[in-house]
N, C-alpha and C positions, 0 to 999 in steps of 0.2 A: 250555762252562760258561755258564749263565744269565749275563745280565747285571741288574744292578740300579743304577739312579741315585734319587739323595736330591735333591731339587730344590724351593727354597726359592719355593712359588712368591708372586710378587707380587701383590696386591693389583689389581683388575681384568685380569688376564691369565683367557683363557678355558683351560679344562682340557680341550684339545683343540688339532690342528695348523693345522688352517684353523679362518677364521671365515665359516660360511655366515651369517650375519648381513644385518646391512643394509646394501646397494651403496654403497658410495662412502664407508664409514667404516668400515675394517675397524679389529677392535680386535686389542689383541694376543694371541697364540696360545703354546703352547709350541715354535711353530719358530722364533720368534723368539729361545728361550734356550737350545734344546736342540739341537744338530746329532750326534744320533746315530740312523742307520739300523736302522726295526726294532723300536722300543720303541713300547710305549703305555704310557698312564694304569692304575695298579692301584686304582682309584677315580677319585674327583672331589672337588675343590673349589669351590664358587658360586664366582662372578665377584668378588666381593664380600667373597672369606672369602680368607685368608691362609697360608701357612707349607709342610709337607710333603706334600710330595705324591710318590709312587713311581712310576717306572717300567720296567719292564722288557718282557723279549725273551720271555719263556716265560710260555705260558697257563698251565698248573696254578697258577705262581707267581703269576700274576697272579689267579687264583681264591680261591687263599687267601687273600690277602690281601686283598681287595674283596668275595665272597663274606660275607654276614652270619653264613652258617650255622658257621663259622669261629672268630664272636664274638673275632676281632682287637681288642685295645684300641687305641682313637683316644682321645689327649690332646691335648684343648683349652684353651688360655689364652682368657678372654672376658671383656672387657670389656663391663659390663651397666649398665645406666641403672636410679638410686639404689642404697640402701647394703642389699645385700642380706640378710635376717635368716635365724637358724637355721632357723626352720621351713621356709623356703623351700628351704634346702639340703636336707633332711630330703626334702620333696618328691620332690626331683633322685632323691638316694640311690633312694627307694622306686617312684619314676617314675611318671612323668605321664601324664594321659589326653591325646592329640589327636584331632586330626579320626579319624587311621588306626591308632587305636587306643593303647593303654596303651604306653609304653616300658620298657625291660629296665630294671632300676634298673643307676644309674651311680655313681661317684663323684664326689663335688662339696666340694669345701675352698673357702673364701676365702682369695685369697694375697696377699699385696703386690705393689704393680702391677712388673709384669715390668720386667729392663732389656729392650727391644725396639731395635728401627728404629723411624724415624719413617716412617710411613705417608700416603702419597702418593693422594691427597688425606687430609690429617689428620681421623680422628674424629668427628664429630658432638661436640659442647663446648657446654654450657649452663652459664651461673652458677650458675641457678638450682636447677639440679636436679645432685646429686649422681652420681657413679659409682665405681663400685670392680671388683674384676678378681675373677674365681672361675676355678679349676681344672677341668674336668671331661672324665671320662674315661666313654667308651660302647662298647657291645661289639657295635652294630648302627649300620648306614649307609642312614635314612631319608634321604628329600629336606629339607633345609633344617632338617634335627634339632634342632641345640645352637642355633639361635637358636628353633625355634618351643618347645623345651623353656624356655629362660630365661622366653619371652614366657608361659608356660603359666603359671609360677611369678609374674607381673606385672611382669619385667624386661625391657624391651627388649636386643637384643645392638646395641655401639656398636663391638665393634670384635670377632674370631675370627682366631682364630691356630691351627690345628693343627701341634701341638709335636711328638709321639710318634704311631709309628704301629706294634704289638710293640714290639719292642727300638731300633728305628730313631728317631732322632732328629734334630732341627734341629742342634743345638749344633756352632756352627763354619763353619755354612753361611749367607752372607751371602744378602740376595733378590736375586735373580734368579739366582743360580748355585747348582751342583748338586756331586754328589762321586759317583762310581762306587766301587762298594764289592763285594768279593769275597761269592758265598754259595755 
């Protein structure tokens, strides 16, 4: 039977088990939280970006689910720099041009800011400049997406959190720990 782990991941952990990186400052890895032989990553998360991450034992499984062709929903919590207007969601929804082209439209809600974890180093925080949190869910796995889509719409991303990945979800899984689950 496949194996499948839900694994919360933290906030600079790299989404891979070494760090070929730079000598003499390894960062941390998923062997650091994961000790089970045999699984990989069914996608990625930036360094930078937060929350679920899968993995498992079986390639087809791991295809589908990281495969774009797939169009798997990935729900994002994101924290975006100032107070986002409708049109701008509108945007989202209808999708934006980048450098590699137009995006699938998504779904995009403003929500009320998430209870969360406190995030380790916290946030980016300005007085001056306002933030609010938006929902958004996408059915394609570009490089650096939900933040270059916010940026496209004139919102920078201050914080990412990947909630849902299909039916799979955070809910119940603290970061840095994971939960194996029957499929």
């Amino acid at each position: 039977m496949p194996r499948l782990i839900l694994f919360n991941k933290p906030y600079g952990v790299l989404c891979q088990f070494t760090d070929r990186g730079t000598a003499g400052s390894p960062r941390p890895t998923l062997s650091d939280y994961i000790d089970v032989p045999g699984v990989y990553p069914a996608g990625r998360l930036d360094l930078d970006s937060e929350g679920l991450l899968l993995l498992t034992d079986d390639g087809r499984m791991q295809a589908r689910i990281a495969d774009p062709k797939f169009k798997l929903p990935k729900t994002y919590l994101v924290q975006v720099e100032g107070d986002i207007a409708e049109d701008s969601l509108a945007a989202l929804r209808n999708g934006v041009e980048l450098k590699d082209g137009k995006t699938r439209p998504a779904k995009a809600q403003r929500i009320d800011p998430p209870s969360l974890w406190p995030r380790d180093p916290p946030a980016r925080f300005r007085k001056t400049i306002p933030d609010c949190w938006i929902e958004l869910t996408v059915r394609e796995g570009r490089n650096r997406q939900v933040r270059r889509m916010t940026a496209a719409v004139g919102h920078g991303t201050l914080r990412l959190v990947r909630w849902r990945v299909g039916d799979w979800t955070l809910d119940d899984i603290a970061p840095g720990t994971s939960r194996e689950i029957l499929v």
